[in-house]
C-alpha positions in Angstrom: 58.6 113.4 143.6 58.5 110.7 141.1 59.2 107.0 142.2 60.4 103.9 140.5 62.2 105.8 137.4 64.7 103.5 135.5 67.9 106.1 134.3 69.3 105.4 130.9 73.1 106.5 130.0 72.5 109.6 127.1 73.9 108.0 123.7 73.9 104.6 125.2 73.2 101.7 123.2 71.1 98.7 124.9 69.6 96.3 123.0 66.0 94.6 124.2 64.7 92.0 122.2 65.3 92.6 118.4 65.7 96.5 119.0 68.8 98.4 119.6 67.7 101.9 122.0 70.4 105.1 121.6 68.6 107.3 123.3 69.2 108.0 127.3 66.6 109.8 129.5 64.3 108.6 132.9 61.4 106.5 131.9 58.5 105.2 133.8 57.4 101.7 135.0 55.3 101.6 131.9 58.1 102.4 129.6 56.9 106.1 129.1 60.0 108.5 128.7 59.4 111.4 131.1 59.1 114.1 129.5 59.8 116.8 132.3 63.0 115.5 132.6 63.8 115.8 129.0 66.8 118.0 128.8 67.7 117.6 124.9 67.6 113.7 125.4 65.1 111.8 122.9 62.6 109.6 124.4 60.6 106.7 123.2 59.1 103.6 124.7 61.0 100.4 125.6 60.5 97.5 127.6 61.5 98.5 131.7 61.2 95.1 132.8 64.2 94.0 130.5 66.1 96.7 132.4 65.6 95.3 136.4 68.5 93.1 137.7 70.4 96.6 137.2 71.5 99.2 139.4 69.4 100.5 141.9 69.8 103.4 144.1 67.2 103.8 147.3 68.4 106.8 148.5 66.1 110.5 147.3 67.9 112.0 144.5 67.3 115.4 142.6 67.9 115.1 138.7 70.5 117.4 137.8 70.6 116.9 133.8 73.0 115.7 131.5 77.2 115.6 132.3 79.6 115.5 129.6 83.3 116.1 129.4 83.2 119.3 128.1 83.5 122.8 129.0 80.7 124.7 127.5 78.5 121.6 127.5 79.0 121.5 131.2 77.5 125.4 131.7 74.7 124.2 129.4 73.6 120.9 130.7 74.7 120.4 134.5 73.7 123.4 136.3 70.4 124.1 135.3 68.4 122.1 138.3 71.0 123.1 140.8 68.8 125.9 142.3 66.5 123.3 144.1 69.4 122.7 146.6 68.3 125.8 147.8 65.2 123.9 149.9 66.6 120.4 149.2 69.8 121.2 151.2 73.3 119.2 151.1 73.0 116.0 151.5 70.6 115.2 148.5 72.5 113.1 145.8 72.5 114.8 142.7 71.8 112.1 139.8 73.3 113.5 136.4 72.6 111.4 133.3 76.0 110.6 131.3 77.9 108.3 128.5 78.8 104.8 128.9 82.6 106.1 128.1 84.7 104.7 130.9 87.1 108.0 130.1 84.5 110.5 131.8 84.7 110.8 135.4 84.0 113.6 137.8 86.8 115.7 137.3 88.1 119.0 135.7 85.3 121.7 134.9 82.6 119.7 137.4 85.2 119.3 140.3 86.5 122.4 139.9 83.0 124.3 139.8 81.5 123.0 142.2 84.0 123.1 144.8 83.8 127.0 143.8 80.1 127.2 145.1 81.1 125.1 147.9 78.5 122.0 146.9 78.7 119.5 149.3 76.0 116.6 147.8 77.4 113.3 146.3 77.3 113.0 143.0 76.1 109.9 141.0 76.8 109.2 137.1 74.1 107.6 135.1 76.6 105.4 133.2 74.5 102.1 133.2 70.7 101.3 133.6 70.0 102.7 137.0 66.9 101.8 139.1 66.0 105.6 141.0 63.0 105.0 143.8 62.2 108.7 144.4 63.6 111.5 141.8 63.0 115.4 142.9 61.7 117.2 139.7 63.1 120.8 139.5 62.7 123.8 136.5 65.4 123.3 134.1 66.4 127.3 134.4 69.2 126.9 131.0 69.5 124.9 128.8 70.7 126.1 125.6 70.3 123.1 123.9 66.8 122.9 123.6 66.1 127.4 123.5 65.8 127.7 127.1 67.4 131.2 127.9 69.3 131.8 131.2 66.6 132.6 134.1 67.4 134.9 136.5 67.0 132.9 139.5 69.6 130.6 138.7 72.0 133.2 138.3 71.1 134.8 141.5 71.6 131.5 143.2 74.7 130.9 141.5 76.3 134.2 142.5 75.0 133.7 146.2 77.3 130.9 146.6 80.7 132.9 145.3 83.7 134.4 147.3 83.8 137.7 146.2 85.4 138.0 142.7 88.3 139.6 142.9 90.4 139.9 139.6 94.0 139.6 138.1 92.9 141.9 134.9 92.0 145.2 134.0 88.8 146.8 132.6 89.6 145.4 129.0 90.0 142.1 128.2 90.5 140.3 124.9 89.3 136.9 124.8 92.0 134.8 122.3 91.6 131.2 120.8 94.8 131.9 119.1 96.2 129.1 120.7 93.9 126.3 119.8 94.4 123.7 117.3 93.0 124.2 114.0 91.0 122.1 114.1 88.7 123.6 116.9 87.8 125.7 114.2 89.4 129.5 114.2 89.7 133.2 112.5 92.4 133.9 110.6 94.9 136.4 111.2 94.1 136.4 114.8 97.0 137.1 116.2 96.8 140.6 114.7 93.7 141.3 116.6 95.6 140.9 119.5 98.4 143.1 118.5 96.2 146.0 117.7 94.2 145.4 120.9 97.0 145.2 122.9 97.8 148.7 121.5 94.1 149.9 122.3 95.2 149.0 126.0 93.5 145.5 126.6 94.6 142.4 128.2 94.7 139.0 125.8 93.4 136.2 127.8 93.5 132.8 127.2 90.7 131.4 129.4 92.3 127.6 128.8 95.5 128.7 130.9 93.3 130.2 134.3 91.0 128.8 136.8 87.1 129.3 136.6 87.5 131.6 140.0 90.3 133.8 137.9 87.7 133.6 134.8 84.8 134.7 136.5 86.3 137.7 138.4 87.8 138.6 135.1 84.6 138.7 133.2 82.6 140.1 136.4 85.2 143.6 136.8 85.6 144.2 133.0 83.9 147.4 131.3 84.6 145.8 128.3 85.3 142.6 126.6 86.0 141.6 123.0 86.2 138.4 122.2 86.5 135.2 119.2 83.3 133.6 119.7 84.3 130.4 121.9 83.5 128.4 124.9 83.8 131.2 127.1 80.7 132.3 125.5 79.1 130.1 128.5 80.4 130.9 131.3 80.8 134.7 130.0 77.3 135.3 130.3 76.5 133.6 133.5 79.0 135.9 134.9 79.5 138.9 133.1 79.1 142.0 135.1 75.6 144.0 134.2 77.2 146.4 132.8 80.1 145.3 131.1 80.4 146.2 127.4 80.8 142.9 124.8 81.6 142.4 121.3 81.4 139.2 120.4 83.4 138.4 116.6 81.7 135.8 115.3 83.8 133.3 113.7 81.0 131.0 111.6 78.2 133.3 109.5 75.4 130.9 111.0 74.8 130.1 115.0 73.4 126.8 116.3 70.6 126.9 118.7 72.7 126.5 121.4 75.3 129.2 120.8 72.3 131.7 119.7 70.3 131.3 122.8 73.3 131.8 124.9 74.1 134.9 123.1 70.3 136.1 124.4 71.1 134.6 127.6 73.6 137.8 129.1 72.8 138.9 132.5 72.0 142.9 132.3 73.9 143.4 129.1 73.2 143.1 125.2 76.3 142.0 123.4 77.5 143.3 119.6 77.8 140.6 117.4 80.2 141.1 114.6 80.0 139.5 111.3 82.8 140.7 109.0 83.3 137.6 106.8 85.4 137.8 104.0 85.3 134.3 103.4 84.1 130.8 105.3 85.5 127.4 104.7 83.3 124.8 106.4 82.8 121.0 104.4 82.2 123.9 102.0 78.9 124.3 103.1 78.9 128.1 102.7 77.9 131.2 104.7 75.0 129.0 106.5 77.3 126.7 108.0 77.2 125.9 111.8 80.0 123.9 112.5 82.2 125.0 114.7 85.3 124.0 113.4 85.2 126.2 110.5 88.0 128.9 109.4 86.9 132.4 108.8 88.9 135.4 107.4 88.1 138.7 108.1 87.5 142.2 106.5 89.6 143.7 109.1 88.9 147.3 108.0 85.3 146.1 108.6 86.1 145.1 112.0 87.9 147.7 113.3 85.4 150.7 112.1 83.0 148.6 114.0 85.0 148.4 117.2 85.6 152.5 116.5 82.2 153.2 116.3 81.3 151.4 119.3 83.5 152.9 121.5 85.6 150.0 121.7 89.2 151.4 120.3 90.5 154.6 118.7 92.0 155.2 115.4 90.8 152.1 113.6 93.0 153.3 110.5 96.1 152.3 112.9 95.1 149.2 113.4 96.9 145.9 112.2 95.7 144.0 108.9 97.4 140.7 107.8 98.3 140.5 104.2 97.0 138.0 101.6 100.4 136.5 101.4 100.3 136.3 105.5 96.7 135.0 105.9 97.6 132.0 102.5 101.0 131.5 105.0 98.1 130.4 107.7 95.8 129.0 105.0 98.5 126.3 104.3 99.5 125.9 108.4 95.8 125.1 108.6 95.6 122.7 105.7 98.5 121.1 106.8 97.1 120.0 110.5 96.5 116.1 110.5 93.5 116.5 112.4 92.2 119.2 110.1 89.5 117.8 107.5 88.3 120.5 105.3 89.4 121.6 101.8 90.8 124.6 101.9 91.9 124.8 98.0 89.8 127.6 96.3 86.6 127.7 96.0 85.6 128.7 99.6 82.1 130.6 99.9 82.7 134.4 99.8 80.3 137.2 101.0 79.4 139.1 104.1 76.8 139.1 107.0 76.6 143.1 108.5 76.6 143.2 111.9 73.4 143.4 114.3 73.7 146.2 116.9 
């Protein structure tokens, strides 16, 4: 146990003397960040003392990482300490460090998934300076913001606290994003995946319109799973069966480190990844472009002699393909989104990736 920390909000700004300090974290008395405690935050030294008629909080909490409002963040940040509870028990607060937005609160994802693994302990968000007298350290077992892989224990712990998954789909799930905004970044010509899919006898699923009991079951009990890389990357391979079978289309040439060491992070199971880029627009940054908002169209007959020789589908050759004049029909539905930013005039980066097996 460490006593006397001082909590800092994550992306907070609080100025001491002449300097202005973003970063949030746990330091020491001495102004020391603590580095155990890390997460992805930044650390530095500052001046505690500036930082004492603040909040204070006597009670013996466990550090449970960083909360955001965010769905895959959430699966990435907030539930890598968790396991501790395990010889900690119930009643020990769980001390997550946040934002100073007044928007977040407890709610949604967090509520949701914990009250799914039945945790009981009170929850406190690090939203202003914060005075902790005794902090439980505990391994950080994922956190795909800074490399670290999924560990097995946390997984095991996770699943011992679930009902029994019990699920509303069949074996063969497609994963859509078909429905998002265009500006959450998409593939076009999606909605012709689904239609040959649908043929090939899977399910589209929209994980946006079910609960996180109905998404986990789903992904437990499939065989196999395609899927538009997404947000339900996170959660997918938390609680992906062992042996499920996963091709993941990816729908930007170039992974983040997050996204990449989640893709390593499946339980039992080794994912295809699928890169059949025709062409990328992305700030027109090219074929090495991370940013998720990007818009990516396929080589479909690519895509579906993949699937074929993976045992995915049948027949690729009967398989849907959108037309040029059908995917420049999307092109100009994209362009035309207010919240959509890019330039999608010609001149978009054009090449292709092969897949990894």
């Amino acid at each position: 146990m460490q006593k006397g920390l001082l909590a800092l909000p994550m992306a907070a700004s609080f100025q001491v003397g002449s300097k202005k300090w973003l970063q949030g974290g746990l330091y020491h008395n001495s102004g020391v960040f603590e580095g155990s405690l890390r997460d992805h935050m930044d650390g530095g030294r500052l001046d505690v003392q500036a930082y004492r008629a603040v909040r204070a909080i006597s009670d013996e909490v466990l550090f449970a990482g960083v909360m955001q409002a965010h769905f895959g963040h959430f699966f990435c940040e907030s539930i890598s300490r968790l396991w501790a509870l395990e010889v900690l028990g119930s009643k020990a607060p769980l001390v997550y460090i946040s934002n100073n937005t007044p928007s977040l609160g407890l709610d949604g994802t967090p509520t949701e998934f914990f009250n799914l693994i039945g945790l009981k302990n009170p929850i406190i968000l690090v939203r202003e300076p914060t005075i902790l007298d005794g902090v439980w350290n505990a391994d950080c077992l994922f956190d795909p913001m800074v490399g670290v892989g999924l560990h097995p224990k946390l997984r095991d712990w996770l699943l011992s606290r679930l009902p029994t998954p019990q699920s509303k789909f069949g074996p063969k799930l497609y994963i859509s994003r078909s429905a998002m905004k265009p500006s959450k970044g998409r593939i076009m010509g999606e909605t012709f995946i689904e239609q040959g899919l649908q043929r090939a006898g899977y399910q589209i699923m929209r994980p946006e319109d079910h609960s996180l009991a109905d998404q986990i079951a789903a992904y437990w009990q499939a065989e196999q799973i395609i899927l538009s890389e997404s947000s339900a990357l996170h959660l997918m391979a938390i609680f992906c069966g062992p042996n499920t079978n996963i091709a993941l289309i990816k729908r930007r040439p170039a992974s983040p480190r997050a996204i990449a060491t989640v893709e390593t992070s499946f339980a039992g199971t080794k994912p295809h990844y699928i890169s059949a880029f025709r062409a990328f627009w992305n700030h027109g940054l090219g074929l090495d472009a991370q940013d998720g908002r990007g818009v990516a169209v396929l080589d479909f007959s690519y895509l579906w002699q993949y699937l074929a020789d993976h045992e995915f589908i049948d027949k690729p050759r009967a398989m849907p393909h959108p037309d040029e004049a059908e995917i420049e029909k999307e092109r100009l539905e994209v362009a035309a989104d207010r919240d959509f930013r890019f330039d999608l005039e010609p001149g978009a980066k054009y090449g292709r990736k092969r897949s990894k097996n």
